[in-house]
N, C-alpha and C positions, 0 to 999 in steps of 0.2 A: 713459572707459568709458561714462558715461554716454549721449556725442555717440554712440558707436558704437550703444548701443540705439536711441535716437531715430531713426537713419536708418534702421535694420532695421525699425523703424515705421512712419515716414511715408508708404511707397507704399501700403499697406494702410489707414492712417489715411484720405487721400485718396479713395480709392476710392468707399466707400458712400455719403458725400454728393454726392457729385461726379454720381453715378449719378441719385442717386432727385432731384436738383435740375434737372439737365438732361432727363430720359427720360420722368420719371413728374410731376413736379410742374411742370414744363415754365417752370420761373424764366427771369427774366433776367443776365446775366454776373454782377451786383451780387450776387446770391441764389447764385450756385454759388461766389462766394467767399467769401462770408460762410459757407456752411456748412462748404466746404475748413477754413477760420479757429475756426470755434466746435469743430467735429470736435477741431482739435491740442490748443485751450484746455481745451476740457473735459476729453480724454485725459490729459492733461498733471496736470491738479489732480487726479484720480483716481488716475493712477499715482503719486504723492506719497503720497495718504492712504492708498491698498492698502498701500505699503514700510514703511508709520513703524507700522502696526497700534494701534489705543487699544484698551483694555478699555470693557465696557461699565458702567456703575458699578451695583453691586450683583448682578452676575449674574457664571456664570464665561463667558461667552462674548466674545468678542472682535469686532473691526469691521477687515479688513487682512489679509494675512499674514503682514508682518512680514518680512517677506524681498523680495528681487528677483523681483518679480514685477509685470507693468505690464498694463494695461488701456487699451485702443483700442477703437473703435466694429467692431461685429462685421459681419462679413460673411453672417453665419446669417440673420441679419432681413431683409437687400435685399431675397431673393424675396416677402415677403410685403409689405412695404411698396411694392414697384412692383404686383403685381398688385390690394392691396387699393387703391392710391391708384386707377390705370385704372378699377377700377370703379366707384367713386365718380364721377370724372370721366365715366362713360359716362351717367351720371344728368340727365336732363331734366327741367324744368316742363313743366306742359302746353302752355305757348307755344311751348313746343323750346330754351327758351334754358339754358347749362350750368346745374344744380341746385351744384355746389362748384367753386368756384375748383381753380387748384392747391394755393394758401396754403391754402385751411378743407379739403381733404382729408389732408394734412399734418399742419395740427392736430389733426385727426381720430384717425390714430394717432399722436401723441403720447401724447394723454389714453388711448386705449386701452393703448397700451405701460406708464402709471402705472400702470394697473389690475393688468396683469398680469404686471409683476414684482413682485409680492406675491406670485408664486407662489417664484420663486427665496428670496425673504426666507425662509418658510417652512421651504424645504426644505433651507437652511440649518440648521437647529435640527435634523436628523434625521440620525441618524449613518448615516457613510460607505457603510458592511459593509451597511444595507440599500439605497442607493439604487445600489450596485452590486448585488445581486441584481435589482433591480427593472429595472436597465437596462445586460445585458452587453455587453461588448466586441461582439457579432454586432450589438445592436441601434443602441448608437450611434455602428457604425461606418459601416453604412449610411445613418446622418443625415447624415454628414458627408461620406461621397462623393457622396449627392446633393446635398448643398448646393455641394459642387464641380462636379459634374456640369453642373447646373441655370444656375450661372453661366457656365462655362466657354461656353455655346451663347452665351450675352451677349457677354462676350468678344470671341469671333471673329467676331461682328455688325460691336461697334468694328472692331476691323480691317479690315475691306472699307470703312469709311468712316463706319459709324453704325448704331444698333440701327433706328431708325425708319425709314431709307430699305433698311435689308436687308429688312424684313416689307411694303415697299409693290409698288406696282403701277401702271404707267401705260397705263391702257384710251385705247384708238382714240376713246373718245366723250367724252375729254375729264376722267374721271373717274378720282381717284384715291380705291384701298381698299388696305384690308392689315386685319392682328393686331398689335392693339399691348397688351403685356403677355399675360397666360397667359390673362387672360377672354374677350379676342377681341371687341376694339371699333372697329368701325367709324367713319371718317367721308369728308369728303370734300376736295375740293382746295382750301378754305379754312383747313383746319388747317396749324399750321403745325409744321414740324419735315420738310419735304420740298420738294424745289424741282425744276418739274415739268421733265420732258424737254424739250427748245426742238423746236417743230413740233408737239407732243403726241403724239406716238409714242413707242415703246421704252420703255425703263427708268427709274425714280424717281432723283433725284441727291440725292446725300449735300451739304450743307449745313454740317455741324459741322467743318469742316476751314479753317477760316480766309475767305478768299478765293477758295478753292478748290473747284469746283462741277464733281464728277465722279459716271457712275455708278456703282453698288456694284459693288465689287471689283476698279476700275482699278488696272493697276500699281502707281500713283506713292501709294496708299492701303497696298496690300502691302509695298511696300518702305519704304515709314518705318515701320511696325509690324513687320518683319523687324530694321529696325535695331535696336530694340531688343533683341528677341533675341541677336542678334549680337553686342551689349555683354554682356547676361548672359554666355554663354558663354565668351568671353575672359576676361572677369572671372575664373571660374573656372578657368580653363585658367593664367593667368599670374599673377591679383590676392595681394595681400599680405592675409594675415588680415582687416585691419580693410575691405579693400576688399569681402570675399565676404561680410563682416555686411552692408555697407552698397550689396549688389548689386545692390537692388531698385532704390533712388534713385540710384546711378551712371548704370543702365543706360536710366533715363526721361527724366535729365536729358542722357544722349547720343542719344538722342529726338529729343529736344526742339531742341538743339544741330542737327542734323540739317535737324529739319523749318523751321528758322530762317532755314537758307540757302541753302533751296529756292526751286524756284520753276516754278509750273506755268503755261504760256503768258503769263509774267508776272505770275500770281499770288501773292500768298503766302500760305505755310500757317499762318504765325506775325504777323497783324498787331499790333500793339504796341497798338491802343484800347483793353484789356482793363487791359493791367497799366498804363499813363498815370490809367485812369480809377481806379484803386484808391486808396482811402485811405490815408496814410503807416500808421495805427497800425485796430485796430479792438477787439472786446471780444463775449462771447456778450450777446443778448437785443438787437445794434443792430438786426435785425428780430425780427418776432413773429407767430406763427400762434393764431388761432384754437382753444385748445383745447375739443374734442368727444368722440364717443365712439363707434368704429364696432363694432357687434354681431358683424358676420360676420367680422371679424378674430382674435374672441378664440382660438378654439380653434388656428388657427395659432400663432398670437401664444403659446400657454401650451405647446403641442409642441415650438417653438423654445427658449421658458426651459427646460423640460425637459433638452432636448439640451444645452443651455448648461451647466446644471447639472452636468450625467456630463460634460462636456468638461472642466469646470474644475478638473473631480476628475482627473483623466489630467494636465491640463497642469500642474498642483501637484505632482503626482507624478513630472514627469519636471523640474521645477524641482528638487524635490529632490534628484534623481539628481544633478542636472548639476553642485548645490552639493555632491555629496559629502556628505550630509545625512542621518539614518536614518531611512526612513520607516514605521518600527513605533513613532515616539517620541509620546509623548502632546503635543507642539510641534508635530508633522505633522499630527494631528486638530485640531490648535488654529488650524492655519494654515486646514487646509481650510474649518473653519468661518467661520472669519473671510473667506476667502476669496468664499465664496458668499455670505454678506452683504453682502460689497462689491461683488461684483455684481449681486446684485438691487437696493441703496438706489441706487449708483450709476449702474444703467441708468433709476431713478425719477428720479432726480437729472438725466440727462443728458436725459430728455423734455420736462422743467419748463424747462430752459434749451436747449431747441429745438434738441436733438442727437438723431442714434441713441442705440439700448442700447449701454450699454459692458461687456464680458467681456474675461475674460483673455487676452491672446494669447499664444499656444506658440513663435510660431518665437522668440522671445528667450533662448528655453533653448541654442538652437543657440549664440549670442554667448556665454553663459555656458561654456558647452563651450570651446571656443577662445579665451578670453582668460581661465579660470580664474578670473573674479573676480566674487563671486558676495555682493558687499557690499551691501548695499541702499541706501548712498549713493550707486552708483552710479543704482539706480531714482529715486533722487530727484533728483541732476542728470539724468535723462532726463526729469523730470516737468518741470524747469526750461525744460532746453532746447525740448520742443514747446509748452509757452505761450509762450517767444519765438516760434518759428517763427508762431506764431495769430497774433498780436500784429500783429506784423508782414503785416500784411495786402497788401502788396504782393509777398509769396512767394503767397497762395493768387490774386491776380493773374497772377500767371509761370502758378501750376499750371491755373488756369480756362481757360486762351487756350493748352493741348496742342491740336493735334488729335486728333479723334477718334480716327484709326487711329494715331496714337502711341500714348494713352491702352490704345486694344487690344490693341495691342501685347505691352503690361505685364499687362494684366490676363489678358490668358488663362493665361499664366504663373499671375499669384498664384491666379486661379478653381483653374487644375489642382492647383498645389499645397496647395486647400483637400481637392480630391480623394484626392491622396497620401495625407494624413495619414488620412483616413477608411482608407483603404488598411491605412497601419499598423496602426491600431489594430483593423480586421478579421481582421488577419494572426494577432492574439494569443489569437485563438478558432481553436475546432480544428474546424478544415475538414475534416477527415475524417471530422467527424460526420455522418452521413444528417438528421437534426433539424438543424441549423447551415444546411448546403448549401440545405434547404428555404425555414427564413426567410430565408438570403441570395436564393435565386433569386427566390423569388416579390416580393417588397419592392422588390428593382433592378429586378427586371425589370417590376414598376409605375411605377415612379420614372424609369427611364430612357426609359419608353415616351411618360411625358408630358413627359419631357425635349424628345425629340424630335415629340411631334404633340400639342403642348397644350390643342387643341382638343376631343380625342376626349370630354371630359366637358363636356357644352353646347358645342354646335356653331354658333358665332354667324357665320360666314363670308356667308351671306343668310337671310332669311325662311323661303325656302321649302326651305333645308336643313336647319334649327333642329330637334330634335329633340322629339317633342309633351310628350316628359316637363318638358321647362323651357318651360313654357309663358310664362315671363315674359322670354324669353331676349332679348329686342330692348332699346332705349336704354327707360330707365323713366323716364317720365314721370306726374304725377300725373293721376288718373283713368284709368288703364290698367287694362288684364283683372286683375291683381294690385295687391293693398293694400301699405305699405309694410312692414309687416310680413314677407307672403310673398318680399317681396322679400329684404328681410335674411336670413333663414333662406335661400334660395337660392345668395345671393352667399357665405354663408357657406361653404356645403357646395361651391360651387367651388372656391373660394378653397384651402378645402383640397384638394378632387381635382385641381388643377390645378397645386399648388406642389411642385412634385416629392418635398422632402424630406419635407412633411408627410404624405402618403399615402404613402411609403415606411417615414416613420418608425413612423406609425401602423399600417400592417402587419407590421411586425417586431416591434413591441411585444405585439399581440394573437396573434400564431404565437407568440412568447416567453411566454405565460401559457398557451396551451392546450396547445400540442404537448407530449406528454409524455418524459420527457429518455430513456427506454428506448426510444427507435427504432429501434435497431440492428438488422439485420436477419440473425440466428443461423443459420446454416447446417449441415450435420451432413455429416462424411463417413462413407465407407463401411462404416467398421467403430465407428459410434454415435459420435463421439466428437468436441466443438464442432469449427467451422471457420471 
C-alpha cells in the first residue's frame, strides 16, 4: 500500500525542482538531480512525521494529522519561484556583469519562503469555521485553476521541445531575444539554454532533448510527449487498480522507454552521461545555496501560504471522507490543526535543507478510495519508500536525462489536472449566484489574461516599448534612474501582477469582502408579486 502511494507521488514530486533547477536557476545535470533527490528525501521524512502526529507538550494542540495523509513539494509556489528567480537574475552591476548567480537567487527564496511560512504556522492556531468564511470555495478555487492554468502554458512549452527555445527568436542580424519567465528578460546569443539556427536564419532550436537539436515544435518532439499520453490513457482504459494509482510514473517511464530507442538522424534523445555520472547513494544539504532574502517576493510568497492553507483544509476533508471518518468529530479539528502546522514548520524545514515548500497533496485520497486502506502505516512505508527512491541518486539520474518534450509530456497532464481540481472545488459554490459569477469572471478573467500575454503589466520586450510608468523596466544595474529600493517595490508589484494565481487570487479575495451577498437581482411580475 504504501509502494502504491509513493508512485501516485513521485511524478509530481519530480516536477518542481526539476523545473526551477533547469529553467530558472539555470544548474547543471549535477544540480537537477540533486534537487530531483532532496525533493523525495525530504517528502518522504515529512510524510512520516505528518502520519505518526506528536502532541505538543503542554498545549492541547498537535504537530501531524495522525492519519494517512502525505506531503510533497507543492506545485503552487513554481510560478513564483521561477518568475522571482528571472528577476533577480535580470539584475546587473554597473559593469553589466550578472548581480546573482543562479545558486544566490535560489537561496534567495529559500530564506524568504522561512520567513513566510510563519504565516501558515499561524493560521494554524485559528479555527477552521473562520478561515473558511475568510476564504470560500469561489475564492480558493480560482487560486487553484490558476495555478493550473498558469502551469499548464509551461507545460506545453516542454512539449514542443523546451520552455526557453518556445519564448525565443532567431533575428536575420544575428541576434537572439525572447521572454523568459513572466517579467520579461531579455538577453542575447551568449546565453545559454538555446542553440542557434545553423546559417542564422529561422527558428531558435530546442537543446534540452539529449543529442537531439531541433526546432520548436518538430514532430519527433510531439510524438514522444504524445507517448506519453497514450500510456495514460491505456492505463486507464485496461490498467488493474494499483496500475491507475501509479499512472503518473507508468506512463513517464514508458516515455522515457520510448525516447530511449530513438533516434533522430542518428542522435539520441536519451544519452546515458547523466545517469553514468551520478553518484551510487546521495543525501539533502550535498549542495548549498546561499541563504538571503528577497522583498518583492513576499506578498506572492504569503498569498500562496494563504491558498495552501484553505487547500489543506479541503484535502483533510476529503481524506476523511475517503477513510470513512466523521468529520464533525473534535479528532477532524485535531487533525486539521495539526495538519497546517506541518505544513507551515515543514515547508521552513524543507527551505533550511534546500527544498521547496512541502503541502499536502490530494490526489492520494483517490489511492485511498480504491484500495480502502486508509492505515497510516501505510503513510509511513510511503515515507520509507521515497527516502529510498532520493537516496538512491541514480534514479534522479534516469529522471534528470528525460527529454524535455517527454518531461511535457506528463506535465501538461499533472499542470491540467492541478486545474481540475480548482474546477472541483469551484463547482461547490453556487454558480448561480449573480455575486459568485462576478468574482469568478473578473479574477479568471485577470488570471487567464496574464496566463496568456504576461507582459501586459511592465512591458520589457525593447526600451522603446517599456511603458513610462515602470520607469525602471530595463536590466538594473547599480547607479541607474532608480535606487535599490525602488527597484524592490517594483519587482514586487510585478511579481504579483504578472503570477497569474496571485492577482487572480487577490481579486477574488477583495470582490469576496466587498461585494455584498444580496446581489440578486429581484424581478416583479405583473400582478406585484416576486419573480
Amino acid at each position: 500500500m504504501g509502494l502504491q502511494h509513493a508512485f501516485a507521488m513521485v511524478g509530481g514530486l519530480i516536477v518542481p525542482p526539476y523545473v526551477v533547477m533547469r529553467f530558472a536557476v539555470g544548474g547543471d545535470a549535477d544540480m537537477q538531480q540533486y534537487a530531483i533527490a532532496c525533493s523525495l528525501i525530504l517528502s518522504g521524512i515529512f510524510t512520516i512525521l505528518n502520519c505518526v502526529q506528536f502532541n505538543i507538550p503542554g498545549t492541547k494542540y498537535v504537530f501531524g494529522t495522525g492519519m494517512l495523509s502525505v506531503l510533497g513539494t507543492s506545485f503552487g509556489f513554481l510560478p513564483i519561484y521561477e518568475s522571482a528567480i528571472a528577476a533577480m537574475r535580470a539584475e546587473e552591476n554597473a559593469d553589466g556583469t550578472d548581480k546573482y548567480s543562479g545558486k544566490e537567487a535560489y537561496g534567495k527564496m529559500l530564506g524568504t519562503t522561512m520567513v513566510c511560512a510563519m504565516l501558515e504556522v499561524l493560521l494554524s492556531f485559528v479555527p477552521k469555521d473562520k478561515l473558511r468564511r475568510m476564504f470560500p470555495n469561489i475564492v480558493t478555487g480560482v487560486a487553484v485553476m490558476l495555478i493550473g492554468a498558469g502551469l499548464t502554458a509551461t507545460g506545453i512549452k516542454y512539449w514542443g521541445g523546451g520552455a526557453v527555445c518556445a519564448e525565443m527568436a532567431w533575428k536575420n542580424n544575428g541576434q537572439v531575444y525572447g521572454l523568459v519567465g513572466k517579467g520579461g528578460t531579455w538577453f542575447g546569443p551568449a546565453q545559454t539554454g538555446v542553440a542557434p539556427f545553423p546559417g542564422g536564419g529561422g527558428r531558435s532550436m530546442c537543446d534540452g532533448n539529449g543529442e537531439v537539436i531541433k526546432a520548436f515544435g518538430s514532430p519527433e518532439y510531439i510524438a514522444l510527449g504524445f507517448s506519453v499520453v497514450l500510456m495514460l490513457v491505456i492505463v486507464e482504459l485496461f490498467g488493474s487498480p494499483f496500475m491507475k494509482n501509479a499512472n503518473v510514473i507508468i506512463a513517464l517511464l514508458f516515455g522515457y522507454f520510448v525516447a530511449g530507442v530513438s533516434r533522430a538522424e542518428g542522435n539520441k534523445f536519451v544519452p546515458d552521461t547523466k545517469i553514468k555520472s551520478a553518484e551510487p547513494i546521495t543525501f539533502a544539504w550535498v549542495e548549498n545555496f546561499p541563504i538571503g532574502f528577497y522583498g518583492p517576493a513576499v506578498l506572492p510568497l504569503l498569498i500562496a501560504f494563504l491558498v495552501t492553507t484553505v487547500e489543506t483544509i479541503g484535502d483533510l476533508h476529503a481524506t476523511y471522507e475517503a477513510s470513512e471518518e466523521d468529520t464533525e468529530s473534535e479528532e477532524f479539528d485535531k487533525s486539521v490543526q495539526g495538519g497546517l502546522l506541518s505544513d507551515g514548520v515543514c515547508s521552513f524545514a524543507a527551505a533550511l535543507a534546500t527544498g521547496m515548500p512541502n503541502t499536502t497533496f490530494s490526489q492520494n485520497n483517490g489511492v485511498i478510495a480504491l484500495t480502502k486502506c486508509a492505515s497510516r502505516r501505510a503513510g509511513v512505508c510511503c515515507g520509507l519508500w521515497l527516502v529510498a527512491l532520493g537516496v538512491l541518486s541514480k534514479v534522479s539520474g534516469i529522471i534528470s536525462s528525460m527529454p524535455d518534450c517527454v518531461v511535457g509530456g506528463m506535465t501538461t497532464f499533472l499542470f491540467c489536472n492541478v486545474f481540475v481540481s480548482g474546477l472541483s472545488v469551484v463547482s461547490k459554490a453556487d454558480l448561480n449566484s449573480r455575486r459568485n459569477r462576478i468574482i469568478l469572471a473578473i479574477s479568471m478573467g485577470v488570471g487567464l489574461g496574464v496566463t496568456a500575454v504576461p507582459w501586459i503589466f511592465g512591458d520589457q520586450r525593447g526600451s522603446s516599448g517599456t511603458a513610462p510608468f515602470w520607469a525602471c523596466s530595463g536590466p538594473f544595474r547599480e547607479g541607474a534612474d532608480c535606487n535599490k529600493g525602488e527597484r524592490g517595490i517594483r519587482d514586487g508589484i510585478l511579481i504579483l501582477l504578472t503570477t497569474p494565481y496571485s492577482i487572480g487570487t487577490l481579486l477574488a479575495m477583495t470582490l469576496h469582502a466587498i461585494l455584498p451577498t444580496d446581489m440578486e437581482v429581484v424581478g416583479y411580475s405583473a400582478d406585484g408579486g416576486k419573480a
